[in-house]
Kinemage of the C-alpha trace (Angstrom):
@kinemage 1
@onewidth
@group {chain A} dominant
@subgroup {mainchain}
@vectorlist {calphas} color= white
{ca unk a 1} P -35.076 -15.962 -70.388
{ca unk a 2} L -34.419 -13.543 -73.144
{ca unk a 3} L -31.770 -10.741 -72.510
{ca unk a 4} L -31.950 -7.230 -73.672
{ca unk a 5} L -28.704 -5.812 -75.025
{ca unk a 6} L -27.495 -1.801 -75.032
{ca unk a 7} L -24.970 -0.140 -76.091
{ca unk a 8} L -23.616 2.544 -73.474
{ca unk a 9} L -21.814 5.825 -75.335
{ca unk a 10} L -19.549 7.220 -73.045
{ca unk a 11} L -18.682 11.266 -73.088
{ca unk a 12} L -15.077 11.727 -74.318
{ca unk a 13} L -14.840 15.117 -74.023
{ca unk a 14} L -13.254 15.277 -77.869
{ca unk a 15} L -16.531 13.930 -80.126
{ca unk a 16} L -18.129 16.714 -81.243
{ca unk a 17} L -21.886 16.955 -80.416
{ca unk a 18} L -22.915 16.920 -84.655
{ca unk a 19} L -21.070 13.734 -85.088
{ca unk a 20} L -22.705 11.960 -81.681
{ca unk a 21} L -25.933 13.194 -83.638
{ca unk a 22} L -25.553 12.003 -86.719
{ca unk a 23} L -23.877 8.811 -85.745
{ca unk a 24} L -27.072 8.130 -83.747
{ca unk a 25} L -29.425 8.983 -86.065
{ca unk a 26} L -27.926 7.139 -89.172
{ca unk a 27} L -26.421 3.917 -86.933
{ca unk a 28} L -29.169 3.323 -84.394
{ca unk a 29} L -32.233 4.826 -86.690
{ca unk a 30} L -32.892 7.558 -83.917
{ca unk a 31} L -35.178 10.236 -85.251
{ca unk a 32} L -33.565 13.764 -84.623
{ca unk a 33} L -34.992 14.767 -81.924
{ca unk a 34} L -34.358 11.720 -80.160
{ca unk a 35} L -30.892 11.801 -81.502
{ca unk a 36} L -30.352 15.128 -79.470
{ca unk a 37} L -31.689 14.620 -76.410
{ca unk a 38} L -29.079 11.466 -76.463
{ca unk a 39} L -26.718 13.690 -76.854
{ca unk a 40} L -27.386 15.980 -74.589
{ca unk a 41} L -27.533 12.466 -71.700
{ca unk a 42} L -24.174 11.586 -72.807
{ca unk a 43} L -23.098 15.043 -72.412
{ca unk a 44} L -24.468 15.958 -68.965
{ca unk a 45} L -24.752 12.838 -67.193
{ca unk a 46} L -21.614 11.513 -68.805
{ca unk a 47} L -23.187 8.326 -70.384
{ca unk a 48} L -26.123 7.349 -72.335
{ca unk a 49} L -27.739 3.555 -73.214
{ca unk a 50} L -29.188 3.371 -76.853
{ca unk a 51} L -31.255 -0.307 -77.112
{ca unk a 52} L -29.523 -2.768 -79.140
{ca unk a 53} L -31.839 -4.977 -81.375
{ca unk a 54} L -31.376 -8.439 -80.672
{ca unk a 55} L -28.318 -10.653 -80.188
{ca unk a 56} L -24.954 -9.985 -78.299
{ca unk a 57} L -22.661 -10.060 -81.569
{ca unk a 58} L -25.653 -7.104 -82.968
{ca unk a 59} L -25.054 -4.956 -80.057
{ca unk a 60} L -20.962 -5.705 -80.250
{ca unk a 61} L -21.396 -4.873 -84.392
{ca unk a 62} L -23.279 -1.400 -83.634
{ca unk a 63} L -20.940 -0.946 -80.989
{ca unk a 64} L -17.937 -1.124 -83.354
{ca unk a 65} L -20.131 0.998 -85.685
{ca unk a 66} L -20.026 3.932 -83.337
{ca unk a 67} L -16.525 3.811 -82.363
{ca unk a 68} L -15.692 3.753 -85.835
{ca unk a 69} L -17.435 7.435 -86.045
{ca unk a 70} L -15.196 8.413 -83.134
{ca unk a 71} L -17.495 7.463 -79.867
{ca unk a 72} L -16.381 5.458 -77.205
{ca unk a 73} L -18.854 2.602 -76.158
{ca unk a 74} L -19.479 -0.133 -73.809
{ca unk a 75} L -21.965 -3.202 -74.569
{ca unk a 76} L -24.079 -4.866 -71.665
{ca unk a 77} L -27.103 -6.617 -71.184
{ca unk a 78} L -29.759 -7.019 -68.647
Protein backbone atom coordinates (compact mmCIF):
# COMPACT_ATOMS: atom_id res chain seq x y z
CA UNK A 1 0.00 0.00 0.00
CA UNK A 2 1.60 3.24 -0.91
CA UNK A 3 1.19 6.23 1.56
CA UNK A 4 0.71 9.79 0.67
CA UNK A 5 2.70 12.26 2.74
CA UNK A 6 1.71 16.24 3.59
CA UNK A 7 3.05 18.68 5.18
CA UNK A 8 0.51 20.65 7.53
CA UNK A 9 1.56 24.67 8.01
CA UNK A 10 0.17 25.76 11.04
CA UNK A 11 -0.95 29.71 11.58
CA UNK A 12 1.47 31.33 14.07
CA UNK A 13 0.04 34.43 14.26
CA UNK A 14 3.80 36.13 13.72
CA UNK A 15 4.69 34.84 9.82
CA UNK A 16 3.82 37.39 7.75
CA UNK A 17 1.39 36.50 4.90
CA UNK A 18 4.38 37.55 1.90
CA UNK A 19 6.77 35.17 3.43
CA UNK A 20 3.96 32.10 3.79
CA UNK A 21 3.64 33.11 -0.03
CA UNK A 22 6.76 33.05 -1.18
CA UNK A 23 7.94 30.19 0.91
CA UNK A 24 5.16 28.21 -0.84
CA UNK A 25 5.67 29.18 -4.07
CA UNK A 26 9.56 28.78 -4.23
CA UNK A 27 9.64 25.46 -1.66
CA UNK A 28 6.59 23.49 -2.75
CA UNK A 29 6.52 24.89 -6.62
CA UNK A 30 2.94 26.40 -5.94
CA UNK A 31 1.98 28.77 -8.71
CA UNK A 32 0.84 32.20 -7.16
CA UNK A 33 -2.37 31.96 -7.11
CA UNK A 34 -2.35 28.74 -5.54
CA UNK A 35 0.24 30.03 -3.20
CA UNK A 36 -2.44 32.59 -1.88
CA UNK A 37 -5.32 30.86 -1.50
CA UNK A 38 -2.91 28.56 0.89
CA UNK A 39 -2.39 31.28 2.63
CA UNK A 40 -5.40 32.53 3.07
CA UNK A 41 -6.46 28.36 4.54
CA UNK A 42 -3.74 28.66 6.95
CA UNK A 43 -4.91 31.97 7.91
CA UNK A 44 -8.66 31.43 8.39
CA UNK A 45 -9.03 27.94 9.18
CA UNK A 46 -5.82 27.93 11.16
CA UNK A 47 -4.02 25.12 9.16
CA UNK A 48 -3.37 24.16 5.69
CA UNK A 49 -1.92 20.56 4.03
CA UNK A 50 0.46 21.19 0.98
CA UNK A 51 1.16 17.41 -0.77
CA UNK A 52 4.51 16.16 -0.16
CA UNK A 53 6.14 14.29 -3.17
CA UNK A 54 7.10 10.98 -2.26
CA UNK A 55 8.91 9.49 0.74
CA UNK A 56 8.62 10.28 4.56
CA UNK A 57 12.31 11.75 4.93
CA UNK A 58 10.99 14.23 1.50
CA UNK A 59 8.07 15.45 3.36
CA UNK A 60 10.33 15.75 6.85
CA UNK A 61 13.18 17.70 4.38
CA UNK A 62 10.40 20.24 2.96
CA UNK A 63 9.12 20.38 6.28
CA UNK A 64 12.44 21.63 7.71
CA UNK A 65 12.54 23.81 4.55
CA UNK A 66 9.56 25.81 5.67
CA UNK A 67 10.37 26.20 9.20
CA UNK A 68 13.58 27.41 8.19
CA UNK A 69 11.57 30.48 6.41
CA UNK A 70 9.83 30.99 9.75
CA UNK A 71 6.52 28.57 9.42
CA UNK A 72 5.63 26.15 11.80
CA UNK A 73 4.77 22.62 10.32
CA UNK A 74 3.64 19.23 11.07
CA UNK A 75 4.32 16.07 8.68
CA UNK A 76 1.67 13.15 8.37
CA UNK A 77 0.61 10.69 6.07
CA UNK A 78 -2.47 8.92 5.05
Amino acid sequence: MSREWFVRIHNDEITSALVVIDALHRLCGLPWPNAIDLTRRVHWGRSADVPAPGSQAEAENLAVSLQRCGLRTTVWCR
